[in-house]
N, C-alpha and C positions, 0 to 999 in steps of 0.2 A: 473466316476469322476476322477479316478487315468488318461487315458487318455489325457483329458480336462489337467490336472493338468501338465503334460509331455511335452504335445504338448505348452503349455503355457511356461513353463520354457523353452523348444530349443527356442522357437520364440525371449522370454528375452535377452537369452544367445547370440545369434545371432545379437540381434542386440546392444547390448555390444561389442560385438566383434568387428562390425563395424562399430562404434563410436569408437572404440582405433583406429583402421587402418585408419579413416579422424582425426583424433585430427593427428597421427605421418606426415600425407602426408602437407608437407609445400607449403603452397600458395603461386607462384609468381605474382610480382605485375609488373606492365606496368612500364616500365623502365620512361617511361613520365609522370607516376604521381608523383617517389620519387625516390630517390636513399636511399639503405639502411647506414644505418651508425653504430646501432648495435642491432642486432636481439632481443639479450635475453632483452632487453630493451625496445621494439617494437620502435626504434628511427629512424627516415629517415629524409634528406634533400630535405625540398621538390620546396624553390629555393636558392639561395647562405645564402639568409641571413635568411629564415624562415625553423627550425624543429617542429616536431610533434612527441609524443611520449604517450607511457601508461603514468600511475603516475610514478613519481619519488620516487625514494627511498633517503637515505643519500650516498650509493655506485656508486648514480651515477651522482654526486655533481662536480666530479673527471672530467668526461666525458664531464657534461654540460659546465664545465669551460673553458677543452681543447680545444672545440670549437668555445668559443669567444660569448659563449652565456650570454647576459647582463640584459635580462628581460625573465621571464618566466608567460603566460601567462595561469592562469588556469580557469577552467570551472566548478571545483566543488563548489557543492553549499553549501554543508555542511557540507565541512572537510575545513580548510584551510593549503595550504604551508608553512606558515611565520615561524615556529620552524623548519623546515627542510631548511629553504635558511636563515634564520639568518645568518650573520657573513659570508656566504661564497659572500660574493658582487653582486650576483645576483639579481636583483628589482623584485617582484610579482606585478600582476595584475592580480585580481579576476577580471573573467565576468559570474558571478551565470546565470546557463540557467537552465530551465525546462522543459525538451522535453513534460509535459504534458502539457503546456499553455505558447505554442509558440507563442510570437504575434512579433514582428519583432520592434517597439515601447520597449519594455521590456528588450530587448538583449544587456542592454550597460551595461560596464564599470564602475566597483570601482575602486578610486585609491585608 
């Protein structure tokens, strides 16, 4: 049993280990899908006038402004942005999606 038990926790340990070593290795991406604009933020340009990013935070309000950014278009369905872009002049547009009941008909637009 102790064995079993051993052999069970290297295997654990191991692959712990290398899940840290692929989380630290940074992915590059095809210079033709995006240009990066800022990492910690997951934010690229991806053509003059259109960015893509994780969620925003209030820190990065700063950044979205710098860039001339005038509408921000989110995808979540059940949080909203509007206390986080309050006041800073930026427009929201929710487009609530579902990845479980995708229908192509369903994919629009609140204003």
């Amino acid at each position: 049993m102790r064995i079993i038990y051993r052999s069970f926790l290297l295997f654990l340990l191991s692959c712990l280990a290398q899940t840290a070593l692929c989380a630290e290795t940074a992915v590059e991406r095809k210079p033709q899908w995006a240009e990066p604009v800022d990492r910690s933020v997951n934010m690229y340009r991806i053509t003059p006038d259109l960015y893509r990013s994780a969620q925003l935070a209030t820190t990065d309000i700063a950044l979205t402004k710098s860039l001339g950014i005038k509408t921000v278009v989110s995808l979540r369905k059940f949080h909203s942005d509007d206390n986080l872009l309050r006041g800073a002049g930026i427009k929201i547009q929710r487009c609530t999606a579902s990845s479980t009941k995708a229908r192509a008909k369903k994919m629009l637009c609140k204003s």
